[in-house]
N, CA, C and O atoms as a Tinker XYZ file with bonds, in Angstrom:
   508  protein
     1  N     61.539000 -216.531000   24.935000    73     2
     2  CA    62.384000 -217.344000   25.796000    64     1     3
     3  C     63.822000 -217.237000   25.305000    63     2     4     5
     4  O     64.051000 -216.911000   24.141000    81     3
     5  N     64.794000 -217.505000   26.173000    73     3     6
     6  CA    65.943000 -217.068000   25.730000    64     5     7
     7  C     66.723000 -218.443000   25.206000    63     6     8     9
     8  O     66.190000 -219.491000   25.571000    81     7
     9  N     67.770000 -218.544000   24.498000    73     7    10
    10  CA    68.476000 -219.352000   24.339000    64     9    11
    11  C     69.562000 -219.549000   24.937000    63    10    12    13
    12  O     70.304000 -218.618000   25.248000    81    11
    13  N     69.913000 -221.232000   25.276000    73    11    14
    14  CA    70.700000 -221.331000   26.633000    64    13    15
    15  C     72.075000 -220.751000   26.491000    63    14    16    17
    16  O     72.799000 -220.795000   27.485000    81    15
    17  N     72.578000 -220.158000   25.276000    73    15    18
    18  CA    73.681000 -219.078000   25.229000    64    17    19
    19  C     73.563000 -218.096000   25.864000    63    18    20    21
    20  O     74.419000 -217.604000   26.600000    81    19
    21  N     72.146000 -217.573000   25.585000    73    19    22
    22  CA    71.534000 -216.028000   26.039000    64    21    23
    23  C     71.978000 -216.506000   27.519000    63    22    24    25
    24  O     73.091000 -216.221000   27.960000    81    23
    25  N     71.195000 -217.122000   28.127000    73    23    26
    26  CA    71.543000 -217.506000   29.672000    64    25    27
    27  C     72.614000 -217.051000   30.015000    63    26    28    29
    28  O     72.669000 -216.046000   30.723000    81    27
    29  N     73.617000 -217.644000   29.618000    73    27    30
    30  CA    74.996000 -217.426000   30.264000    64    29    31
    31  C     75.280000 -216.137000   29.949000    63    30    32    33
    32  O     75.947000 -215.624000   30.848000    81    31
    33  N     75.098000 -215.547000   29.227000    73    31    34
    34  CA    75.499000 -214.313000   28.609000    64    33    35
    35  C     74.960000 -212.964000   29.550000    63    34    36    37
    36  O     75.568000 -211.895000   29.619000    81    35
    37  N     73.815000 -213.251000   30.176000    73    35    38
    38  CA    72.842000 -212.307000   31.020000    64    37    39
    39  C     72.812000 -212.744000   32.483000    63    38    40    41
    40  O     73.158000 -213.900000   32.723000    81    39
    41  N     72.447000 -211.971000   33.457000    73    39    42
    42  CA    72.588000 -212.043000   35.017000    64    41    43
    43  C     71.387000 -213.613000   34.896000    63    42    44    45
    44  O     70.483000 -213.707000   34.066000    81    43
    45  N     71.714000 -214.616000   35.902000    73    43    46
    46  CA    71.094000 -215.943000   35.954000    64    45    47
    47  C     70.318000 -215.421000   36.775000    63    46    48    49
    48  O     70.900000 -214.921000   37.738000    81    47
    49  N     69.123000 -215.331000   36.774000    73    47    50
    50  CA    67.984000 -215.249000   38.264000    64    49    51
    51  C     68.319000 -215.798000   39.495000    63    50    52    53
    52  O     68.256000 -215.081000   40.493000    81    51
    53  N     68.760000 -217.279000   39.603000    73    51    54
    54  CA    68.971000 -217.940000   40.168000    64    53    55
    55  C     70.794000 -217.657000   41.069000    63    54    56    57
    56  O     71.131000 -218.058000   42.183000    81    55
    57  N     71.285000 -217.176000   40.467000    73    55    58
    58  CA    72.545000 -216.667000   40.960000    64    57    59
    59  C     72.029000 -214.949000   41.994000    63    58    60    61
    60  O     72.348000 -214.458000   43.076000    81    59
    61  N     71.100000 -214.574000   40.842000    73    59    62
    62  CA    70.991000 -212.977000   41.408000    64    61    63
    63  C     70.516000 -213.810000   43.035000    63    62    64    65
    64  O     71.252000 -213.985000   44.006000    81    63
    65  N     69.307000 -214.137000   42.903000    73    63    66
    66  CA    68.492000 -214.152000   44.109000    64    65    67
    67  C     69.831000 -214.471000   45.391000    63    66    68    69
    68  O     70.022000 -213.797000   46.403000    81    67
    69  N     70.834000 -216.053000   44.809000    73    67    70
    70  CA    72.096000 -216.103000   45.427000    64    69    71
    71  C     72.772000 -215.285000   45.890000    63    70    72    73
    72  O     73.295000 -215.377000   47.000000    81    71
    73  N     72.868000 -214.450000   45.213000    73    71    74
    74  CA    73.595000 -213.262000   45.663000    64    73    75
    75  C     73.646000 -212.419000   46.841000    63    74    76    77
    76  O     74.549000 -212.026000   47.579000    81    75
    77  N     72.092000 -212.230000   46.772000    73    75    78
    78  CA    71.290000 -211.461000   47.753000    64    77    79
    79  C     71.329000 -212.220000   49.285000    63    78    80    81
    80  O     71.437000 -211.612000   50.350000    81    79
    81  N     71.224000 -213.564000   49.143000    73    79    82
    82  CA    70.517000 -214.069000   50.051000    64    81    83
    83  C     71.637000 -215.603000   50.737000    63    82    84    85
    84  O     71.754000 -216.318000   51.733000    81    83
    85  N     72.113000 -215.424000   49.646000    73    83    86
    86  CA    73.843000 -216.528000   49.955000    64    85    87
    87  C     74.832000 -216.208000   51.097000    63    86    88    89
    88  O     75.685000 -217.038000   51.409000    81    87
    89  N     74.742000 -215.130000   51.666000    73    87    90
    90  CA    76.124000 -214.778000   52.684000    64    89    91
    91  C     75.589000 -215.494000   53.456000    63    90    92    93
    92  O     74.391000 -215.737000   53.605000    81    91
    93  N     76.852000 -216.023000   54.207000    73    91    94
    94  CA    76.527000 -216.339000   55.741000    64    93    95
    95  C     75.757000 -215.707000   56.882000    63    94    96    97
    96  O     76.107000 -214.625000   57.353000    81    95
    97  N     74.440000 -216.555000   57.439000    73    95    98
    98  CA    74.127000 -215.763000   58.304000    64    97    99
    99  C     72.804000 -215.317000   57.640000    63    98   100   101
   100  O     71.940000 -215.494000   58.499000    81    99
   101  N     71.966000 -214.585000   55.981000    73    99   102
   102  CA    71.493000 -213.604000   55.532000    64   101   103
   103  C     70.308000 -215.041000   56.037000    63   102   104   105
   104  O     69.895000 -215.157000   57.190000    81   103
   105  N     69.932000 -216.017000   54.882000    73   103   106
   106  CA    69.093000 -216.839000   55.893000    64   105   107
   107  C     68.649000 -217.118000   56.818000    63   106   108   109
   108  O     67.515000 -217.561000   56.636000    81   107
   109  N     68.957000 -217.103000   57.857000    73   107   110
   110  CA    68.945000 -217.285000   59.476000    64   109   111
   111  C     68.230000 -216.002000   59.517000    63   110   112   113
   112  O     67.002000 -215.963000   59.590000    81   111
   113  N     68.931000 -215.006000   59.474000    73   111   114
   114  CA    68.197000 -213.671000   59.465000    64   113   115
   115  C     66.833000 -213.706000   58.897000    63   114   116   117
   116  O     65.951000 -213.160000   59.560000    81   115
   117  N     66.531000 -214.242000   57.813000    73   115   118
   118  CA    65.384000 -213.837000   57.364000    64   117   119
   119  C     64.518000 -214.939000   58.138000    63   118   120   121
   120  O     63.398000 -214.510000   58.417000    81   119
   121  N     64.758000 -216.237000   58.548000    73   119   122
   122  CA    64.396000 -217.265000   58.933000    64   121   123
   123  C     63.927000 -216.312000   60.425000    63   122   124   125
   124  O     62.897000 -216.753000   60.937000    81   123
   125  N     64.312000 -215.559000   60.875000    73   123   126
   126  CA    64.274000 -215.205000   62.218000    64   125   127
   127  C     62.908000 -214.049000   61.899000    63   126   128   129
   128  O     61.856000 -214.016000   62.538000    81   127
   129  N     63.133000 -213.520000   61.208000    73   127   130
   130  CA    62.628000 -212.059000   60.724000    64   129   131
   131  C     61.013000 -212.742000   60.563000    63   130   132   133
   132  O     60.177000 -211.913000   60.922000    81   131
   133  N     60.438000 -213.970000   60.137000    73   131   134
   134  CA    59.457000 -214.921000   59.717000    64   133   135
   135  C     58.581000 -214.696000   61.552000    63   134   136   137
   136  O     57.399000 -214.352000   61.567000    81   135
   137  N     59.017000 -214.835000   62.333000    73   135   138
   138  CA    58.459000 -214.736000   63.323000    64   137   139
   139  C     58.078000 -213.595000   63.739000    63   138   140   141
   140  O     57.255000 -213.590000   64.654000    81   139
   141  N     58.499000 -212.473000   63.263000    73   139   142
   142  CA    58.091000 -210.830000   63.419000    64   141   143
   143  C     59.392000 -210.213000   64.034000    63   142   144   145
   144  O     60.452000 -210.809000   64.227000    81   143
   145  N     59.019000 -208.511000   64.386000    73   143   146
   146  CA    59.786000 -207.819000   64.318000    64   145   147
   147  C     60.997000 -207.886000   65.124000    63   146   148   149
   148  O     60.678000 -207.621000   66.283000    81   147
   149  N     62.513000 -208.171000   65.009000    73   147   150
   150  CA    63.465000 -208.534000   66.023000    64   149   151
   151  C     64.283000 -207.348000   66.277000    63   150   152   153
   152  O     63.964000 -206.399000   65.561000    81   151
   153  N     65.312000 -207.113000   67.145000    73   151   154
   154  CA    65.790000 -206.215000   67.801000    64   153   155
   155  C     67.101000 -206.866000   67.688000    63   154   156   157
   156  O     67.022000 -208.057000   67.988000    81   155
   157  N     68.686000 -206.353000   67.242000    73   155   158
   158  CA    70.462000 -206.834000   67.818000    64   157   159
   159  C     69.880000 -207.669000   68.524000    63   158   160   161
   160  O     69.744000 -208.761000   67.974000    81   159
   161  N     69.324000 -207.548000   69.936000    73   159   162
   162  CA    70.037000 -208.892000   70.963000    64   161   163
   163  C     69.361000 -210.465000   70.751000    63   162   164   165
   164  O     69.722000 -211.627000   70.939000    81   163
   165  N     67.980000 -209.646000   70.168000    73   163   166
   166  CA    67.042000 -211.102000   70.258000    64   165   167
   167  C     67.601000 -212.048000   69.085000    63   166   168   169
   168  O     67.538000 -213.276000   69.045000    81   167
   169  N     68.308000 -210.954000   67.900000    73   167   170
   170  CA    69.088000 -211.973000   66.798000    64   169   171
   171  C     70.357000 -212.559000   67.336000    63   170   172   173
   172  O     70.617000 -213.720000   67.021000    81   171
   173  N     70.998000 -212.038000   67.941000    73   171   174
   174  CA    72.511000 -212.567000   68.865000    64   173   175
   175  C     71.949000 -213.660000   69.837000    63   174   176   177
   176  O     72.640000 -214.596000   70.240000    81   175
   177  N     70.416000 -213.429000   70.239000    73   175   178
   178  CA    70.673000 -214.754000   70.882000    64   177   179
   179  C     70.013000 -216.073000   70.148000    63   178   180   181
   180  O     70.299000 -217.235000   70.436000    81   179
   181  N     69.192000 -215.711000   69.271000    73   179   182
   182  CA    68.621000 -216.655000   67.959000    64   181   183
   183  C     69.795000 -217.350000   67.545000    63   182   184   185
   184  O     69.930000 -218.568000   67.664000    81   183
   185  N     70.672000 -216.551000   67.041000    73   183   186
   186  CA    71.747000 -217.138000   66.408000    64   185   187
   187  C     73.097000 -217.004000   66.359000    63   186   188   189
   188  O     73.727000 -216.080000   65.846000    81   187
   189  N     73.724000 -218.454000   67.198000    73   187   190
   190  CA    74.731000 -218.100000   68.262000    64   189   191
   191  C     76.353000 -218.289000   67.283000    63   190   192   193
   192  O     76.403000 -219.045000   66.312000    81   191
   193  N     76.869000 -217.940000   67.483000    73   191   194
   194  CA    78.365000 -217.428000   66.902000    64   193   195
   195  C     78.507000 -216.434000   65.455000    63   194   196   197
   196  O     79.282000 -216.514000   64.502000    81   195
   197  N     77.222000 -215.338000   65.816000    73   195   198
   198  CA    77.051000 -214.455000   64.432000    64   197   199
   199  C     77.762000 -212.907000   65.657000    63   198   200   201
   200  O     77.315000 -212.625000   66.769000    81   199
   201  N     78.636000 -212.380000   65.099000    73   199   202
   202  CA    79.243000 -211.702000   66.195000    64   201   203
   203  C     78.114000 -210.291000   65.382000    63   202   204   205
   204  O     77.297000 -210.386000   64.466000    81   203
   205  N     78.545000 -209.091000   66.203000    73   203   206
   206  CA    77.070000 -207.474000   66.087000    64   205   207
   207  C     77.643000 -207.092000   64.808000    63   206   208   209
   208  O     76.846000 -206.747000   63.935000    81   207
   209  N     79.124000 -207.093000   64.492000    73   207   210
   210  CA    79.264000 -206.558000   63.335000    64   209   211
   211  C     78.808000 -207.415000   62.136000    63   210   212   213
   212  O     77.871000 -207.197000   61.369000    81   211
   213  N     79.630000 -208.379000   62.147000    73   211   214
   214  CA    78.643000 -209.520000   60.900000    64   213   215
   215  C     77.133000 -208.975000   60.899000    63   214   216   217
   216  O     76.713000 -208.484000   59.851000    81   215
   217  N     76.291000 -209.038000   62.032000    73   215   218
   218  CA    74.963000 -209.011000   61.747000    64   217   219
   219  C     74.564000 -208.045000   61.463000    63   218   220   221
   220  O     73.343000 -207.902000   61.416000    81   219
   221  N     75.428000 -206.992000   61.159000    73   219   222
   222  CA    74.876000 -205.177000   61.219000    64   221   223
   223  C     74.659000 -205.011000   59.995000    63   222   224   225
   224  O     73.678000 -204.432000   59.529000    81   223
   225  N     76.129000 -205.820000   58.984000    73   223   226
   226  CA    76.378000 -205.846000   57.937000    64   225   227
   227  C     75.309000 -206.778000   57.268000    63   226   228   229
   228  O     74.859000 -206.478000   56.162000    81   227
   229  N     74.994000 -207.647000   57.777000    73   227   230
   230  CA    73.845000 -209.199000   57.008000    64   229   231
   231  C     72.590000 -208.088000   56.760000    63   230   232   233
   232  O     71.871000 -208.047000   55.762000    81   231
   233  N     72.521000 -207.129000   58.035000    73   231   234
   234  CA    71.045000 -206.636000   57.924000    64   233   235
   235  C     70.928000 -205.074000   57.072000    63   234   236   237
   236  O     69.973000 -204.592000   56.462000    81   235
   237  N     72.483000 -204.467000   57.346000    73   235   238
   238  CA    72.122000 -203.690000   55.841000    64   237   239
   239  C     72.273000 -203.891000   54.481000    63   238   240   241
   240  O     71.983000 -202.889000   53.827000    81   239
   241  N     72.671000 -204.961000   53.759000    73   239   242
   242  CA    72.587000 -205.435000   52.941000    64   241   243
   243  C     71.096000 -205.887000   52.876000    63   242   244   245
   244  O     70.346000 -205.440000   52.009000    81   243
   245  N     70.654000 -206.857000   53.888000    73   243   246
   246  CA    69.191000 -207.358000   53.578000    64   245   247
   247  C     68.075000 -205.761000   53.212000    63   246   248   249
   248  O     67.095000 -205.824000   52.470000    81   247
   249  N     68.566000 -204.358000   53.978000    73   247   250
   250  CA    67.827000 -203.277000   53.912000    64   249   251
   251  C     68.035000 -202.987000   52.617000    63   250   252   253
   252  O     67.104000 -202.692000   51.868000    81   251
   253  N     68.938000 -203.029000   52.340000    73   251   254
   254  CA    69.859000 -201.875000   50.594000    64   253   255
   255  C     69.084000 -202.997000   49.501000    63   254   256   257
   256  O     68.684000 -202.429000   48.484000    81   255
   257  N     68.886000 -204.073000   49.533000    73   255   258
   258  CA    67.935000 -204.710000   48.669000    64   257   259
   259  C     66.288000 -205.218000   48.970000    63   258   260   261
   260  O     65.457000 -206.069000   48.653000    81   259
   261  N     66.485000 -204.135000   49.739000    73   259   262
   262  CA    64.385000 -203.838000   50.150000    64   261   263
   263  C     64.102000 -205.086000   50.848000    63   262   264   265
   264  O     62.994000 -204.896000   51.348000    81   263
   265  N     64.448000 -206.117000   51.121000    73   263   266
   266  CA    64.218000 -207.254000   51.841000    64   265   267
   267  C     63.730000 -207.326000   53.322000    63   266   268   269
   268  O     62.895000 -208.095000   53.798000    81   267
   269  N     64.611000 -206.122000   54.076000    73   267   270
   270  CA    64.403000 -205.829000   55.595000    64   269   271
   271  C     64.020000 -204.337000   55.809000    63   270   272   273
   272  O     64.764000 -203.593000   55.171000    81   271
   273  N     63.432000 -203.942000   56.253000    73   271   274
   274  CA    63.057000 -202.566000   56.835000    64   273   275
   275  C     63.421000 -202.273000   58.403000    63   274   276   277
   276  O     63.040000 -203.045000   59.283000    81   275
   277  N     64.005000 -201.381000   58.618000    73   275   278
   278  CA    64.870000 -200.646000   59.566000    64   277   279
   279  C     63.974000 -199.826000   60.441000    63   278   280   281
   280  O     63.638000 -198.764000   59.916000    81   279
   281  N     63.584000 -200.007000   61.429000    73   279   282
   282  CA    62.866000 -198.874000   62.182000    64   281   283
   283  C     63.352000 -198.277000   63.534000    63   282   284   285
   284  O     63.309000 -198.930000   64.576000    81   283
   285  N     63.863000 -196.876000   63.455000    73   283   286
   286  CA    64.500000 -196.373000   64.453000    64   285   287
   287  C     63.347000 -195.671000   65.179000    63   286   288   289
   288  O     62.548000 -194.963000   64.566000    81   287
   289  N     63.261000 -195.948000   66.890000    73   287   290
   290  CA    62.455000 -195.148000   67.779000    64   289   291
   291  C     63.132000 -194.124000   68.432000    63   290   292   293
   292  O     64.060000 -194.655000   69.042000    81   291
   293  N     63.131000 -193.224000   68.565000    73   291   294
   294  CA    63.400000 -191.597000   68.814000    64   293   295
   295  C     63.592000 -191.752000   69.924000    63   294   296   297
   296  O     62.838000 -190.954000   70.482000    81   295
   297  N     64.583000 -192.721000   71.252000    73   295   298
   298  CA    64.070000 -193.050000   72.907000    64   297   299
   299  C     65.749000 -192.954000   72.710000    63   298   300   301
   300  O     66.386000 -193.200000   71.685000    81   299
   301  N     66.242000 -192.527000   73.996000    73   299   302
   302  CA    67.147000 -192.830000   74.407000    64   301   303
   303  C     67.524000 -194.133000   75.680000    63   302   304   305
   304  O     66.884000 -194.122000   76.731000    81   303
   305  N     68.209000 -194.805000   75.521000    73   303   306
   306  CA    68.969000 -195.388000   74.296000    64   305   307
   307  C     67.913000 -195.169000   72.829000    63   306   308   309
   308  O     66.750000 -194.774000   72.908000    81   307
   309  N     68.362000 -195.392000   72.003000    73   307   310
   310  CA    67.663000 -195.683000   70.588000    64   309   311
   311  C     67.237000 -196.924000   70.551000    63   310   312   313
   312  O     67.925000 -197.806000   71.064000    81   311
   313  N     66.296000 -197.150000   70.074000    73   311   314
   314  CA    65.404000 -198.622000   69.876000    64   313   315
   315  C     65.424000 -198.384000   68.269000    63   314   316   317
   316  O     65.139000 -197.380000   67.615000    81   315
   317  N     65.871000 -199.692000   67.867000    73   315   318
   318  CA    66.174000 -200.353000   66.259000    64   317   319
   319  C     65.608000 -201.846000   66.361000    63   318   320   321
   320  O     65.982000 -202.911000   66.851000    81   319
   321  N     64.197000 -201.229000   65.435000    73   319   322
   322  CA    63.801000 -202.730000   64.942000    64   321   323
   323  C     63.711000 -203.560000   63.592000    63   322   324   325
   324  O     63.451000 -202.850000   62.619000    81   323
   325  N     63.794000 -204.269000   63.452000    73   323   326
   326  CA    64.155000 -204.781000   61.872000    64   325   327
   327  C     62.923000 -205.528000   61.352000    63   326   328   329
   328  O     62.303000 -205.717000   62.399000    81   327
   329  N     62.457000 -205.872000   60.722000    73   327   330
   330  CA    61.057000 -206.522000   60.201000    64   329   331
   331  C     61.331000 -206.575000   58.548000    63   330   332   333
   332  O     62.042000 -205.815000   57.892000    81   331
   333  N     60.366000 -207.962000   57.986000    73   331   334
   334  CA    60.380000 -208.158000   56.810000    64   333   335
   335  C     59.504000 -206.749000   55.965000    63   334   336   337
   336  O     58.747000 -205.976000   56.552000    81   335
   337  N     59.885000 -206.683000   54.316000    73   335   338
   338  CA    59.108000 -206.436000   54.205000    64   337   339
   339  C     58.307000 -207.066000   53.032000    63   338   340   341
   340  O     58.487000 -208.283000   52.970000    81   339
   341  N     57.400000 -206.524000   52.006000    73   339   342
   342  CA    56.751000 -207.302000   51.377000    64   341   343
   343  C     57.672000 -207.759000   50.262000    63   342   344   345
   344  O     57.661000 -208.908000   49.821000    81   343
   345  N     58.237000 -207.072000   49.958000    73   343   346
   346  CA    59.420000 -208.117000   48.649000    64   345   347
   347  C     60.096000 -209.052000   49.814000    63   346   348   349
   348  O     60.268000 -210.127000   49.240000    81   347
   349  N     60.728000 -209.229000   51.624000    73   347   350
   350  CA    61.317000 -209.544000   51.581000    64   349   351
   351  C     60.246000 -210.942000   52.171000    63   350   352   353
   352  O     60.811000 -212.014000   52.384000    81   351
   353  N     59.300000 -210.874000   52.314000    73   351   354
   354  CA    58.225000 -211.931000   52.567000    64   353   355
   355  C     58.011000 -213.007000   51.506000    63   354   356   357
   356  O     57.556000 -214.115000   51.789000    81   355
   357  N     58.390000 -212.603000   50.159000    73   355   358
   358  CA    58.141000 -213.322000   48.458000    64   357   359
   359  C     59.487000 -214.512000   48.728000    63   358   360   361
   360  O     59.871000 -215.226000   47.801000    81   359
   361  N     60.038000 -214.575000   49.976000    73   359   362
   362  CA    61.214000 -215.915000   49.884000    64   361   363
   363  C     60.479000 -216.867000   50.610000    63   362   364   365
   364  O     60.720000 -218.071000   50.528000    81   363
   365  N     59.434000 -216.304000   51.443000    73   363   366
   366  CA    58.967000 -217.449000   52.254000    64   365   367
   367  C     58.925000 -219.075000   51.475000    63   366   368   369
   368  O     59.422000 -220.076000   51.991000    81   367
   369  N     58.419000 -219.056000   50.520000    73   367   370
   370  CA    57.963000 -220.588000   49.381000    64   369   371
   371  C     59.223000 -221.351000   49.440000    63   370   372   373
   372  O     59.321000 -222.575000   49.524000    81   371
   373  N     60.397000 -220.283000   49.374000    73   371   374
   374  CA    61.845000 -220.988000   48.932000    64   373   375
   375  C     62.135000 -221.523000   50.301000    63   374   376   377
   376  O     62.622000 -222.646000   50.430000    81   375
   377  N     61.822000 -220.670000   51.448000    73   375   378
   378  CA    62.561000 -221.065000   52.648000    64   377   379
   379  C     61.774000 -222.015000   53.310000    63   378   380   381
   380  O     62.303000 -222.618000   54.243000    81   379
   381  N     60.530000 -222.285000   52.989000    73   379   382
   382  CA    59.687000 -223.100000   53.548000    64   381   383
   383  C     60.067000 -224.460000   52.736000    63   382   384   385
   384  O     60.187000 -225.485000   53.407000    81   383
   385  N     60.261000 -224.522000   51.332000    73   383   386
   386  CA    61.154000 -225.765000   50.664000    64   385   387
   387  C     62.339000 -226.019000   51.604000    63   386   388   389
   388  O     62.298000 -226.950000   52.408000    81   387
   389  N     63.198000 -225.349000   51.527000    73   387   390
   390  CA    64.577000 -225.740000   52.239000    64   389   391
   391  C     64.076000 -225.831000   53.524000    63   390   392   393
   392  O     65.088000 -225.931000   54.217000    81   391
   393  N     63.235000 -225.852000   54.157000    73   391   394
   394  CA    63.141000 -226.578000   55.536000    64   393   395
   395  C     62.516000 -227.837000   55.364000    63   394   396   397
   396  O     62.574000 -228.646000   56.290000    81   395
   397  N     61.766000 -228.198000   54.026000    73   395   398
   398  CA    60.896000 -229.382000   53.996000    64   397   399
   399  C     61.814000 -230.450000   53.716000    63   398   400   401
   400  O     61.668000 -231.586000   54.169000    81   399
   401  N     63.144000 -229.950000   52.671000    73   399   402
   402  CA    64.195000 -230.878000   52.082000    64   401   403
   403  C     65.137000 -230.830000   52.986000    63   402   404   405
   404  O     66.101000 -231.574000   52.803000    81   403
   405  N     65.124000 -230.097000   53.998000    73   403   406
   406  CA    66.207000 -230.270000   55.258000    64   405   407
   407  C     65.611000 -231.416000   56.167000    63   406   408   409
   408  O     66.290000 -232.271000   56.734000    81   407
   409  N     64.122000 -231.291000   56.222000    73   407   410
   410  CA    63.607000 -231.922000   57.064000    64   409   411
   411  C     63.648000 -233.279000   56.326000    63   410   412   413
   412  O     64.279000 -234.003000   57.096000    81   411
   413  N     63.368000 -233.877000   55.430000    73   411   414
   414  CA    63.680000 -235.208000   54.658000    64   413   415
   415  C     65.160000 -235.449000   54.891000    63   414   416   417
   416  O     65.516000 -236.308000   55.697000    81   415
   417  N     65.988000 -234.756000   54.244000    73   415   418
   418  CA    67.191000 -235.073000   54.935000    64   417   419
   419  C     67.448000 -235.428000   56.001000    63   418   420   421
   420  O     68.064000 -236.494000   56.017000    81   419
   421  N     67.171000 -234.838000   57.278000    73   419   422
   422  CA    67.514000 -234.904000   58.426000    64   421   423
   423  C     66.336000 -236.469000   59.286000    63   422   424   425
   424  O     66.422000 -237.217000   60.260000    81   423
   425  N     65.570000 -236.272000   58.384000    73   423   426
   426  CA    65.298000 -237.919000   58.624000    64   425   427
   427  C     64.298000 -237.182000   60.091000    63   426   428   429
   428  O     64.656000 -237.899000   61.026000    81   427
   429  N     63.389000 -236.256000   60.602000    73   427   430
   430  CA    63.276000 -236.251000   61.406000    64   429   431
   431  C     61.951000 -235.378000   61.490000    63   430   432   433
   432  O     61.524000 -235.038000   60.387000    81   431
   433  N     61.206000 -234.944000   62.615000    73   431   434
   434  CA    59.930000 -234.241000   62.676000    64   433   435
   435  C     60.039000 -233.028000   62.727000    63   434   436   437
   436  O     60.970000 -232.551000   62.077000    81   435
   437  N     59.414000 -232.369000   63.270000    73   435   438
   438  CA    59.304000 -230.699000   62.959000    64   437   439
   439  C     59.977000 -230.190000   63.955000    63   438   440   441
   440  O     59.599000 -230.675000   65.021000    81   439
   441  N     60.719000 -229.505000   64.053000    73   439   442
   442  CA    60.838000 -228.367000   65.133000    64   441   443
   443  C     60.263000 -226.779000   64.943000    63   442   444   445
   444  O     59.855000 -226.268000   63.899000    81   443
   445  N     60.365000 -226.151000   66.320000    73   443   446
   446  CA    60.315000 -224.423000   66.098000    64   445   447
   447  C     60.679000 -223.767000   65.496000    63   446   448   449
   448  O     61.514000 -222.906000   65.774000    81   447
   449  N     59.980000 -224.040000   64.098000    73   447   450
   450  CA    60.568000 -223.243000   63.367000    64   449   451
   451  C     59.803000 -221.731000   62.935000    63   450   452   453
   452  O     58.591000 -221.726000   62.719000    81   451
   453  N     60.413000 -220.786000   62.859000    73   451   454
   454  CA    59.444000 -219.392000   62.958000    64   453   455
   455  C     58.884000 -219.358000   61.559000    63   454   456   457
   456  O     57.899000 -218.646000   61.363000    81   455
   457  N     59.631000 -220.349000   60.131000    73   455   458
   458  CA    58.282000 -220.343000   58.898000    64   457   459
   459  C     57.352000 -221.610000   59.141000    63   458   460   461
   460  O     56.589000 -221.941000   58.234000    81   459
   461  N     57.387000 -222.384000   60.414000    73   459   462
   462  CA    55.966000 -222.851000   60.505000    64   461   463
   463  C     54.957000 -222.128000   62.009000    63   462   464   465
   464  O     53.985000 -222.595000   62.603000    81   463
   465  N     55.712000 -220.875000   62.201000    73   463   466
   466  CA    54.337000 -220.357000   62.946000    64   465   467
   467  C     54.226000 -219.095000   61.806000    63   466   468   469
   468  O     53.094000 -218.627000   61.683000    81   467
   469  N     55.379000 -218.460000   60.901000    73   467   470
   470  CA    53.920000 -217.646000   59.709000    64   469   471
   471  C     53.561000 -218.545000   58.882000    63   470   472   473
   472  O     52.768000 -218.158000   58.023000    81   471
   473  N     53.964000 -219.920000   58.836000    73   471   474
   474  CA    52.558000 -220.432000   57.728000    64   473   475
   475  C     51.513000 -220.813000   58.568000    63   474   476   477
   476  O     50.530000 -221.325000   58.033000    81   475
   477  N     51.529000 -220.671000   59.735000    73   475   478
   478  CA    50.365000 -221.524000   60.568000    64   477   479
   479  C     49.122000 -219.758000   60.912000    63   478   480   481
   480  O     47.897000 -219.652000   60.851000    81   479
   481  N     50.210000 -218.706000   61.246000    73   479   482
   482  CA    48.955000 -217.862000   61.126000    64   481   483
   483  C     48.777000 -217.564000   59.878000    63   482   484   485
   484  O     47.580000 -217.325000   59.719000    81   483
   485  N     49.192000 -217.486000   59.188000    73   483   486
   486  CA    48.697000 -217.392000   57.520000    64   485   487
   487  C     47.584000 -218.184000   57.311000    63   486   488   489
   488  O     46.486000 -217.722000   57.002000    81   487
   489  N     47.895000 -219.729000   57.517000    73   487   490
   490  CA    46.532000 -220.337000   57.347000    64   489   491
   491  C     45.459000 -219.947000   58.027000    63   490   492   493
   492  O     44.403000 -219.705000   57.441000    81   491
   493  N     45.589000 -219.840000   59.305000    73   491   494
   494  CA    44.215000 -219.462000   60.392000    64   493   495
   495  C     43.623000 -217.660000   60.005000    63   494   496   497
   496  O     42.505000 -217.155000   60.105000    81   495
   497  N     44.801000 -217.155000   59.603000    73   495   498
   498  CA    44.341000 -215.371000   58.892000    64   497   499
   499  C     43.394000 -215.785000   57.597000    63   498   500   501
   500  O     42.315000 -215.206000   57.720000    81   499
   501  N     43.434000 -216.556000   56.454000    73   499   502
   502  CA    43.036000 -216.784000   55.893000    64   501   503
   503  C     41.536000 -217.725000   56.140000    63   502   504   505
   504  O     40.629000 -217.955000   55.340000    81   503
   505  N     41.649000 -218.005000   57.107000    73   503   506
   506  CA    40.177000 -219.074000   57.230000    64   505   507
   507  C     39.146000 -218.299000   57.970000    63   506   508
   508  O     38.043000 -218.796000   58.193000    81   507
């Protein structure tokens, strides 16, 4: 175990993961991505005042750290779909907290949220 000097001295886990996942927008994205595979427009209309370039940029960053996977279809126009992948699925626990402590906060019941329909087929895949 390290000593809390060592800490400061070495990359914080807790900052790295920040890093990754802190920009504006990279949340939402992945929050969206929880419901399955999305396409530019279906994220532009998920999530409203994120303009194509911001989101081009949110989603190659989420790719360049293995989080999102990129799938181009060979059709003209080109079809680009984006989907989690299995490292970028390992945030679900965190993002499913921050909706539980949003939801205490917010003093209020559940809404549509796309990490309670993959925890809901998760549970029923599992049973």
């Amino acid at each position: 175990m390290l000593e809390p000097h060592q800490c400061l001295e070495s990359k914080c886990p807790i900052q790295f993961t920040l890093d990754i996942i802190g920009s504006k927008w990279s949340i939402l994205i992945l929050r969206e991505l929880f419901a399955g595979e999305r396409r530019t427009h279906q994220f532009l209309d998920a999530l409203p005042g994120i303009s194509s370039k911001t989101l081009t940029i949110r989603l190659r960053e989420l790719e360049a750290y293995g989080l999102v996977a990129r799938k181009v279809y060979p059709e003209i126009p080109p079809r680009v779909e984006y989907s989690l992948t299995e490292k970028g699925r390992e945030i679900q626990p965190v993002m499913t907290s921050l909706y539980q402590v949003g939801q205490l906060w917010l003093q209020r019941d559940s809404c549509d949220c796309p990490l309670n329909m993959a925890a809901s087929s998760k549970l029923s895949d599992s049973a």
